[in-house]
LUMMI-138078 format. One record per residue (C-alpha): residue number from 1; residue in one letter; x, y, z. Coordinates in Angstrom, 1 decimal, padded with zeros to 4 digits. Example, Ala and Ser with C-alpha at 12.3 -4.5 7.8 and 13.67 -1.06 7.14 Angstrom:
% residues 2
NODE; 1; a; 012.3; -004.5; 007.8;
NODE; 2; s; 013.7; -001.1; 007.1;
END
This chain:
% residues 223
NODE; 1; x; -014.9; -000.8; 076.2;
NODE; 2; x; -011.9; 000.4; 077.7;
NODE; 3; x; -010.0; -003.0; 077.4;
NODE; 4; x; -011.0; -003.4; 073.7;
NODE; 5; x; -009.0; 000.2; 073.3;
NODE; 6; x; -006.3; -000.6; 075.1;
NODE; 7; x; -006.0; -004.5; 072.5;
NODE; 8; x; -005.7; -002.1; 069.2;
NODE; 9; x; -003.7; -000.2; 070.4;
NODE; 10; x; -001.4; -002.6; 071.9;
NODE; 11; x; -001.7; -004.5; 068.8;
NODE; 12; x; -001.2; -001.9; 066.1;
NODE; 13; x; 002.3; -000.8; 067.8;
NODE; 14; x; 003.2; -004.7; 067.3;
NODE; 15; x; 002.0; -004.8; 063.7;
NODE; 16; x; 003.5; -001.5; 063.0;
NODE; 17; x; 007.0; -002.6; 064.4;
NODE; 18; x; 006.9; -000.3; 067.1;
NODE; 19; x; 007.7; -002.8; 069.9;
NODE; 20; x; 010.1; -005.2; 068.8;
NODE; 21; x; 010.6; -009.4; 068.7;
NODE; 22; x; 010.8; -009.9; 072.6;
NODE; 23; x; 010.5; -007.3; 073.8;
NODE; 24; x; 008.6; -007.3; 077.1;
NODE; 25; x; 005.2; -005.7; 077.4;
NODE; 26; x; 005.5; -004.7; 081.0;
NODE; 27; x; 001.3; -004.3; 082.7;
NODE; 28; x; 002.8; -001.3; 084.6;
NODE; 29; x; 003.9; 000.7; 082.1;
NODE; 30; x; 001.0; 000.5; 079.6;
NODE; 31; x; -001.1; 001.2; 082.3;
NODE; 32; x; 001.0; 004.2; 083.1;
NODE; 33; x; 000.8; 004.9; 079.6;
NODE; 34; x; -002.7; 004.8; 078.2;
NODE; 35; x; -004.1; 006.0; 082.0;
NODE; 36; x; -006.2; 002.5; 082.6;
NODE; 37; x; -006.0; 000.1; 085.3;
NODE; 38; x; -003.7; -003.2; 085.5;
NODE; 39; x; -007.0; -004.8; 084.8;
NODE; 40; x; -007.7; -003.6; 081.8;
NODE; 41; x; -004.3; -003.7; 080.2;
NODE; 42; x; -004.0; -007.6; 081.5;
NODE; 43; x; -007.3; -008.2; 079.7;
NODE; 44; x; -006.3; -006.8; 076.6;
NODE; 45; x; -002.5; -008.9; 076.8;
NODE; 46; x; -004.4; -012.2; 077.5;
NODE; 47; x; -005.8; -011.2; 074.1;
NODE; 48; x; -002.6; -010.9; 072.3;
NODE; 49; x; -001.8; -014.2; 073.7;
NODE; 50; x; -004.5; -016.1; 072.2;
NODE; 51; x; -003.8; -014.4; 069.0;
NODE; 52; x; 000.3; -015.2; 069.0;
NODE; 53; x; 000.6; -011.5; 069.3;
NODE; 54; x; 002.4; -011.7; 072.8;
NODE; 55; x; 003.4; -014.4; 074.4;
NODE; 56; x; 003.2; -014.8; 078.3;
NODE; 57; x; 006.7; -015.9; 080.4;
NODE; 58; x; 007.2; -017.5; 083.6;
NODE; 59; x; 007.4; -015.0; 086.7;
NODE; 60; x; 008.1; -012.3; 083.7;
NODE; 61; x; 004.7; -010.8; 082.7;
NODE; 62; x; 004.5; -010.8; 078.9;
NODE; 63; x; 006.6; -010.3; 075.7;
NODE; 64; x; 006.8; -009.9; 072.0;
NODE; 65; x; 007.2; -013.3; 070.5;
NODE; 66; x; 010.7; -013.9; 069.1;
NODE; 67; x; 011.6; -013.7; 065.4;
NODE; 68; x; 012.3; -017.5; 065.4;
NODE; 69; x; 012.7; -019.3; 062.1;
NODE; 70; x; 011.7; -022.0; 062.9;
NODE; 71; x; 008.3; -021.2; 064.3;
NODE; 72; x; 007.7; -019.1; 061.2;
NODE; 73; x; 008.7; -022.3; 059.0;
NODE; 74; x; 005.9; -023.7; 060.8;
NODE; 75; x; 003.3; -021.1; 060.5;
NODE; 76; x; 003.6; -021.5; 056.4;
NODE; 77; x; 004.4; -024.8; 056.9;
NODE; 78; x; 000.6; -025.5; 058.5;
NODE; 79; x; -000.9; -022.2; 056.2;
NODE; 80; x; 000.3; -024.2; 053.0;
NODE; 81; x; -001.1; -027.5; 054.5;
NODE; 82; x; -004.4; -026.3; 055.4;
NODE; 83; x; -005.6; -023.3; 053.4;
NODE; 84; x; -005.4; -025.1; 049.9;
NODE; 85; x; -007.8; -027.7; 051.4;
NODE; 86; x; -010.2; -025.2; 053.2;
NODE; 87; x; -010.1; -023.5; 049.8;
NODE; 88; x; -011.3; -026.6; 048.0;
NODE; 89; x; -014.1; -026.9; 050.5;
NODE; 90; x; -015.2; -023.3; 049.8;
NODE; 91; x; -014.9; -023.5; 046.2;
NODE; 92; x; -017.5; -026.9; 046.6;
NODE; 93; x; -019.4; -026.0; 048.7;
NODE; 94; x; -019.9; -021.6; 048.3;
NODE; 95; x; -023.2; -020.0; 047.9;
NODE; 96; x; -024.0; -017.3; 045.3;
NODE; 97; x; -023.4; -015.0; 048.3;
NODE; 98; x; -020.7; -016.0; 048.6;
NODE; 99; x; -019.4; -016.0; 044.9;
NODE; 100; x; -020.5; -012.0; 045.5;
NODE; 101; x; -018.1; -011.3; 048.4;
NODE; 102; x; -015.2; -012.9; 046.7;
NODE; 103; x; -016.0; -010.7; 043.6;
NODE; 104; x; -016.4; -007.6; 046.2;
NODE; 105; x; -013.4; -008.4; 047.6;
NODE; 106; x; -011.4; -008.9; 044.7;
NODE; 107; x; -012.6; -005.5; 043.2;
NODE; 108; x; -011.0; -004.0; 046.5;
NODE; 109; x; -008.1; -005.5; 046.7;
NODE; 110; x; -007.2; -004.6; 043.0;
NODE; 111; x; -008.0; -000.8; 043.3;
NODE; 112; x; -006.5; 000.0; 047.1;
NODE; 113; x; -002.9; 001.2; 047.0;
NODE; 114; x; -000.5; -001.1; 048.1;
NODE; 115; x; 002.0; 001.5; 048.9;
NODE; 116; x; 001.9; 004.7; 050.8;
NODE; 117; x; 004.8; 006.8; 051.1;
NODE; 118; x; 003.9; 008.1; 054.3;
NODE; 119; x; 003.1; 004.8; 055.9;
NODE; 120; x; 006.9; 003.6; 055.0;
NODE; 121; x; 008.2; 000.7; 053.1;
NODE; 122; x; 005.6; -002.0; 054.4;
NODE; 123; x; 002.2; -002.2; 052.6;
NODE; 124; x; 000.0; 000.6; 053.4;
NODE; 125; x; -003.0; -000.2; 056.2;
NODE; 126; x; -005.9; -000.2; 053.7;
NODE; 127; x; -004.1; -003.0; 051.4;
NODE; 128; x; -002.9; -005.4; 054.4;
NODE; 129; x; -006.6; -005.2; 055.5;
NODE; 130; x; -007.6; -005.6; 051.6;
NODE; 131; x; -005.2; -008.1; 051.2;
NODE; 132; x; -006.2; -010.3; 054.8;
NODE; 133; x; -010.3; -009.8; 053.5;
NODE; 134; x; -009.5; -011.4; 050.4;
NODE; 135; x; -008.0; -014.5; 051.1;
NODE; 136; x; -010.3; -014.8; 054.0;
NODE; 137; x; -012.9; -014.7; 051.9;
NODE; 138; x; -012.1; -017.2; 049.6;
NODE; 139; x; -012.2; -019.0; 052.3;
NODE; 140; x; -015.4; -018.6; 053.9;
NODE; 141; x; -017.9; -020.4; 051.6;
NODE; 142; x; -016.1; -024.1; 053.4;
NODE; 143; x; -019.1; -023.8; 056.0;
NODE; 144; x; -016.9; -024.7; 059.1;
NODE; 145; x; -016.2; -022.2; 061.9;
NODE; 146; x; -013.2; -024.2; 063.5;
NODE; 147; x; -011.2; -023.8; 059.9;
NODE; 148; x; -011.6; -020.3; 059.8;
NODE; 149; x; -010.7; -019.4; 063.3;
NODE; 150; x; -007.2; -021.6; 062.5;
NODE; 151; x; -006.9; -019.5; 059.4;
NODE; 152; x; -007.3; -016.2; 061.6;
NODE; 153; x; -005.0; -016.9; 063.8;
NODE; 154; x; -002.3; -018.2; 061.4;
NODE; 155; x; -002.7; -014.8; 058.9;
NODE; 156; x; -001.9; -012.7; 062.3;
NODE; 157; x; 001.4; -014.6; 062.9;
NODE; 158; x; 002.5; -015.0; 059.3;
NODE; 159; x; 001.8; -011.3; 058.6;
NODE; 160; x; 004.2; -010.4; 061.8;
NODE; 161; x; 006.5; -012.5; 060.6;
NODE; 162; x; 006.6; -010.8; 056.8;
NODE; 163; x; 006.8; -007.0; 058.5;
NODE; 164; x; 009.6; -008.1; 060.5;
NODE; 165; x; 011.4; -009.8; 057.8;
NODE; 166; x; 010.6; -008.7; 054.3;
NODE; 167; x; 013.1; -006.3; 052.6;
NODE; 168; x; 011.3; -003.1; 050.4;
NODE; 169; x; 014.1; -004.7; 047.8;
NODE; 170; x; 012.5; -007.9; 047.5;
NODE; 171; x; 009.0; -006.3; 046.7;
NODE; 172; x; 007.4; -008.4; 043.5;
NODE; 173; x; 006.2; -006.3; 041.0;
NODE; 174; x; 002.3; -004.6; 042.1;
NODE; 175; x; 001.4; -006.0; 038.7;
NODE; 176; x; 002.7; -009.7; 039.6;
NODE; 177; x; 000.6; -009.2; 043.0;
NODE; 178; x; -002.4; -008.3; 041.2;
NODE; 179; x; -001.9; -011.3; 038.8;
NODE; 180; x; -001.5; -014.1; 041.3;
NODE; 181; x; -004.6; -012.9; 043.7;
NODE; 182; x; -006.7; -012.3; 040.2;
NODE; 183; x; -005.8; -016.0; 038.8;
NODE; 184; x; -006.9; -017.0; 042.4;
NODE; 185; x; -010.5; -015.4; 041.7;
NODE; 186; x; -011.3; -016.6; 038.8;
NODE; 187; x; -010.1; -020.4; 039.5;
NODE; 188; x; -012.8; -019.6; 042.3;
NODE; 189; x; -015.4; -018.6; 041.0;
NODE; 190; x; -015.1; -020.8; 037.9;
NODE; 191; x; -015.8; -023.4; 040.6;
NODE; 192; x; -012.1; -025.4; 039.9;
NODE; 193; x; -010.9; -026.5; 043.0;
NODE; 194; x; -008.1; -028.2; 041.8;
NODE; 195; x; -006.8; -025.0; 039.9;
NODE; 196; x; -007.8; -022.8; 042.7;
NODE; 197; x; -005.6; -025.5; 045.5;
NODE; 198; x; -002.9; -025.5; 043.3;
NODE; 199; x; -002.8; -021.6; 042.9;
NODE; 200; x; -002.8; -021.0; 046.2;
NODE; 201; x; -000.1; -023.4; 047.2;
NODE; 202; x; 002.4; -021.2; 044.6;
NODE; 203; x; 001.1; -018.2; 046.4;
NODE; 204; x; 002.0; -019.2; 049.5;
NODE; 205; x; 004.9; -021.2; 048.7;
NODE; 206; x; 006.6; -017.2; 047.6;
NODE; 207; x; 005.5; -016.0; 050.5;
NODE; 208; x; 007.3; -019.1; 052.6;
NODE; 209; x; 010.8; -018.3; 050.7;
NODE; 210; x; 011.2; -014.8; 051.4;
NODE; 211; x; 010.3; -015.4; 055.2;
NODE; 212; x; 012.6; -018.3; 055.2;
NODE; 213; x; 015.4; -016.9; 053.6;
NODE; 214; x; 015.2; -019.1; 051.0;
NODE; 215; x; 016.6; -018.5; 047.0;
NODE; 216; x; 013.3; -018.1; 045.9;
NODE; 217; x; 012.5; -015.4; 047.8;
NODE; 218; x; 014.3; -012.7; 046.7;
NODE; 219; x; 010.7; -011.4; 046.4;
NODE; 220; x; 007.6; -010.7; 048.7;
NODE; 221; x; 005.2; -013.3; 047.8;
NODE; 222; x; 002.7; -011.3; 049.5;
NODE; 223; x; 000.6; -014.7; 050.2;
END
């Protein structure tokens, strides 16, 4: 589907830094560009829109979102609110099944490279897709559709936010990485949901100071 074309690769310039924060995404010129109709490149921004990937202006077509603090304060804000809870849900209430894909997942995320020298300083493609599968499986034994499509939607905006703001300086350790999602595992699948909460919360609470700026964050949390 031509549309569904035209989203990734709309998208992937976004993820990749390739457009920057506010910059307009003019229906003309990606039509020009990719050779489709305004249709089809409308289609795919209204897309982007639902996922905080664009946003759409008054009279103006549609735009990068801007690299606002404060919005991004509230992203973690609502990730660290909700995701420690839907966690302890899916801890309760996961099937055998689903104790399997975390374990699957794990196992991927701990042998993919995180860094690629030819795919610059950010995490390479394979781990950010690792990385998003893992934490969204944790979460997927809770049983309730609604909680994961918030979770979804807040992973694409926090992870925009970290590419556009996290320095290759303040990198933690791989090993440190592998560490924190490990200990978030086995609190899993030991069926603790009061370890696994509480794990999560420091995860994400490193990953809130380094896109706030904060002390703490002289470091990617990678959360």
């Amino acid at each position: 589907m031509l549309s569904e074309q035209i989203y990734d690769r709309v998208r992937d310039a976004i993820m990749r830094g390739e457009v920057e924060p506010g910059q307009a995404l003019k229906p003309q010129e990606l039509a020009a560009r990719y050779e489709v109709s305004l249709a089809v490149v409308r289609e795919a921004l209204v897309r982007l829109v639902g996922e905080g990937l664009a946003e759409r202006l008054t009279n103006r077509g549609f735009a990068v979102p801007e690299f606002a603090a404060q919005r991004w304060q509230e992203i973690l804000e609502a990730r660290r609110t909700v995701e420690p809870e839907v966690l302890r849900l899916s801890v309760v209430r996961g099937d055998l099944e689903w104790e399997a894909r975390v374990r699957a997942a794990g196992h991927r995320l701990a042998r993919t490279q995180m860094y690629v020298p030819d795919e610059g300083s950010y995490y390479s493609a394979a781990w950010a897709e690792a990385h998003r599968l893992f934490h969204r499986t944790l979460l997927d034994g809770c049983g309730n559709a609604v909680l994961l499509e918030n979770f979804d939607r807040m992973w694409t905006a926090s992870e925009l936010a970290r590419r556009w703001s996290v320095h290759p300086a303040h990198r933690l350790p791989v090993e440190d990485v592998l560490a924190q999602h490990e200990g978030l595992e086995q609190a899993a699948l030991s069926r603790d949901p009061d370890v696994a909460a509480r794990l999560l919360t420091g995860h994400l609470a490193a990953t809130a100071a380094v896109l706030t700026g904060a002390d703490a964050g002289e470091r990617d949390g990678a959360g």
